[in-house]
N, C-alpha and C positions, 0 to 999 in steps of 0.2 A: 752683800748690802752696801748701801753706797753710804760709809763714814763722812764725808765733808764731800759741798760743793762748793766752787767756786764761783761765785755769782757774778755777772761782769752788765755792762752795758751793751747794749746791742750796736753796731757802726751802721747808721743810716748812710750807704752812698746815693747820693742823689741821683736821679735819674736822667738821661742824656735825651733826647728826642730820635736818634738814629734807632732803627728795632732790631733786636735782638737777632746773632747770626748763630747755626752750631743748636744740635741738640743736647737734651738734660746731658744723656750719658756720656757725648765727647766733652761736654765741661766739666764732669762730676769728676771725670778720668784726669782733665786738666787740671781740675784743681789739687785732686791729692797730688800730683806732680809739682805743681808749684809749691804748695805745702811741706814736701817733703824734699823739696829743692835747697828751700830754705833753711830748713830746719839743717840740714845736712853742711848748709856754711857755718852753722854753728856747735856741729861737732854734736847734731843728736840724732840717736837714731830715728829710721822711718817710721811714719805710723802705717799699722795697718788697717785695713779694710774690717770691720765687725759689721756679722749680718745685721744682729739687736739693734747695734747704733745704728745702720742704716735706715732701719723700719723707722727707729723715731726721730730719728732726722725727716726725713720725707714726709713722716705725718706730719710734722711739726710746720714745714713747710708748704703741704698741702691747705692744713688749718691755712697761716697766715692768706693763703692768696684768696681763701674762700670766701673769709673775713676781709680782707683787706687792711688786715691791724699786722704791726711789724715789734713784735713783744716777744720775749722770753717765753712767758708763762710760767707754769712749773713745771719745772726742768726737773727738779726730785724726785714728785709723781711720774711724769714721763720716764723714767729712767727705772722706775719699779715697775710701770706696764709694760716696758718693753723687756722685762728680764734682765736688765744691763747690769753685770756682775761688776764689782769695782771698788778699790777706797774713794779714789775719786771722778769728780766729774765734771767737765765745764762744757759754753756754749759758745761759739760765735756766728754771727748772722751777716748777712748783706744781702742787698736787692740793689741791682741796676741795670739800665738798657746801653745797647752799643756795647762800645769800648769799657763801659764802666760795669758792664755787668761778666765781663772777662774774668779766667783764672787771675791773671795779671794782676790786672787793678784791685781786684776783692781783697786779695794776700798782701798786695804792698797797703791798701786801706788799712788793714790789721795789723800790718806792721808798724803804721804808724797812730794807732789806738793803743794806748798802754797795757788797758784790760787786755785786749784780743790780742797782743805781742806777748802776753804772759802766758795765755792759752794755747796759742800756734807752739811758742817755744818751751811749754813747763814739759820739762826733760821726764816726769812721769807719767804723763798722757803716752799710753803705747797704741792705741787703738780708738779709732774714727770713724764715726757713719758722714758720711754725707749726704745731701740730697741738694740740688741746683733744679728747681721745676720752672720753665718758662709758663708766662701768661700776663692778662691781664692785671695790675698792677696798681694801685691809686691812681690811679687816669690815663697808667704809661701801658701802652701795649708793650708785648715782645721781654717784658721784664722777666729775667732771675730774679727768682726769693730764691736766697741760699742759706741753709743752717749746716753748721759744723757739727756735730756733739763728739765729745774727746772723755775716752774713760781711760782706767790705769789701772 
């Protein structure tokens, strides 16, 4: 059962007008690389891949585009339906088209969000679902909705 979450703000990237290039999986696959690119300049280890987090990453993600609302939610609940064993738990999010909805730009956006540079980097997050689903968007075609979810 999940002792503390760490609750953060979600990083709105704005949306670019260019649509979206590259499917979910070869971004999902870029992204824990940049991820763990990162993390690795700072001397921590990789995260891996968890089926659990995946599922509620992707729902999570699925929700937003069906809605169109770009929110957290509950992230506690979420993390008891999906089974996510853990003391802890956090989230980070981003949507964007083009160049902005890249591994790249999503992970330097986060790096430079304080919450989401604490989440990328907290040295006890071992394991990460991701989900990156393209689509329509708050008006933007071609959009990533991306959620991280990070347990430990």
């Amino acid at each position: 059962m999940l002792r503390a979450l760490l609750p953060l703000a979600a990083a709105l990237i704005l949306a670019a007008p260019a649509a979206a290039a590259g499917t979910a999986a070869v971004s999902r696959s870029a992204l824990l690389l940049e991820m763990n690119r990162v993390r690795a300049e700072y001397g921590l280890p990789e995260l891996a891949l968890d089926v659990r987090l995946q599922r509620a990453a992707r729902a999570h993600s699925r929700a937003m585009l069906a809605s169109g609302t770009f929110e957290h939610g509950d992230l506690a609940s979420r993390m008891i339906r999906f089974d996510v064993a853990g003391s802890v738990a956090g989230e980070n999010l981003a949507w964007g088209t083009g160049d902005r909805g890249s591994a790249q730009y999503i992970v330097l956006a986060w790096l430079q969000s304080p919450g989401h540079r604490a989440n990328l980097l907290r040295a006890d997050f071992t394991r990460v679902g991701i989900a990156d689903l393209v689509g329509s968007f708050q008006g933007r075609g071609g959009a990533h909705v991306v959620t991280a979810d990070f347990a430990g």
